[in-house]
LUMKE-129998 format. One line per field, with one value per residue (C-alpha): y negated, x, z negated; residue number from 1; residue in one letter. Coordinates in Angstrom, 3 decimals. Each point is the difference from the previous one (the first is absolute). Example, Ala and Ser with C-alpha at 12.3 -4.5 7.8 and 13.67 -1.06 7.14 Angstrom:
v = 4.500 | -3.440 .
u = 12.300 | 1.370 .
w = -7.800 | 0.660 .
num = 1 | 2 .
residu = a | s .
//
This chain:
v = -68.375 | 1.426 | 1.571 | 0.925 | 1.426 | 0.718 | 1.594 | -1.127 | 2.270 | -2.713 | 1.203 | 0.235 | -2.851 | -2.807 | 0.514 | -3.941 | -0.992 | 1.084 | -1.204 | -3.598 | 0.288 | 1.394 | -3.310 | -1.833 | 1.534 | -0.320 | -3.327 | 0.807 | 2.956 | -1.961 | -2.474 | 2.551 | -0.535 | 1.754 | 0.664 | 1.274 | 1.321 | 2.251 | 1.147 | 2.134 | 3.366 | 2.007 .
u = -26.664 | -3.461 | -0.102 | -3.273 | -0.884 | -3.506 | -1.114 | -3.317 | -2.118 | -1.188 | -3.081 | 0.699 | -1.110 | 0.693 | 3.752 | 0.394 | -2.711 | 2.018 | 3.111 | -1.704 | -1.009 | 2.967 | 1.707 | -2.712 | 0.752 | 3.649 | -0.524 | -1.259 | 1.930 | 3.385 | -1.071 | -0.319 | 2.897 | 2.968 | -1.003 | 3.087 | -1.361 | -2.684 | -0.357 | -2.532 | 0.699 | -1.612 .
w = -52.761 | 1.587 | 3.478 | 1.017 | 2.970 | 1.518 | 2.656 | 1.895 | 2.113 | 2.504 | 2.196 | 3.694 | 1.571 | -2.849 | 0.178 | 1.435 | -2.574 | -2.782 | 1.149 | -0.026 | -3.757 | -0.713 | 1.502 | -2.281 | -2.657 | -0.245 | -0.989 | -3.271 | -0.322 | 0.595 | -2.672 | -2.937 | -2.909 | 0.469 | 3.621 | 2.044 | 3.181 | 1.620 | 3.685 | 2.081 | 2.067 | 2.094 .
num = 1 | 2 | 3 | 4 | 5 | 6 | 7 | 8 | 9 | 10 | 11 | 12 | 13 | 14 | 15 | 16 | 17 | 18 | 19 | 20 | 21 | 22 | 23 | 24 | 25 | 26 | 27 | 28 | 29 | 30 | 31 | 32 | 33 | 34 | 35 | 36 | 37 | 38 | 39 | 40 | 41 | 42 .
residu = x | x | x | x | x | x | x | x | x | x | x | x | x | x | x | x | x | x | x | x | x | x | x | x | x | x | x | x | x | x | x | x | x | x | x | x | x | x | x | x | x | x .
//
């Protein structure tokens, strides 16, 4: 098993913006092989 964690610097500002990609992006991210589960904190 992999566990990555990352942690984004997210100017002030674009904080909403980047949640909305994020959202976006799950979508591929969730359909990756093996995928188990992800999830965004502040």
């Amino acid at each position: 098993m992999i566990l990555e964690a990352a942690y984004l610097q997210v100017k002030l500002g674009f904080e909403h913006e980047f949640e909305e990609v994020f959202q976006k992006s799950s979508k591929v991210i969730s359909s990756m092989n093996g995928y188990i589960s992800h999830e965004l904190q502040r």
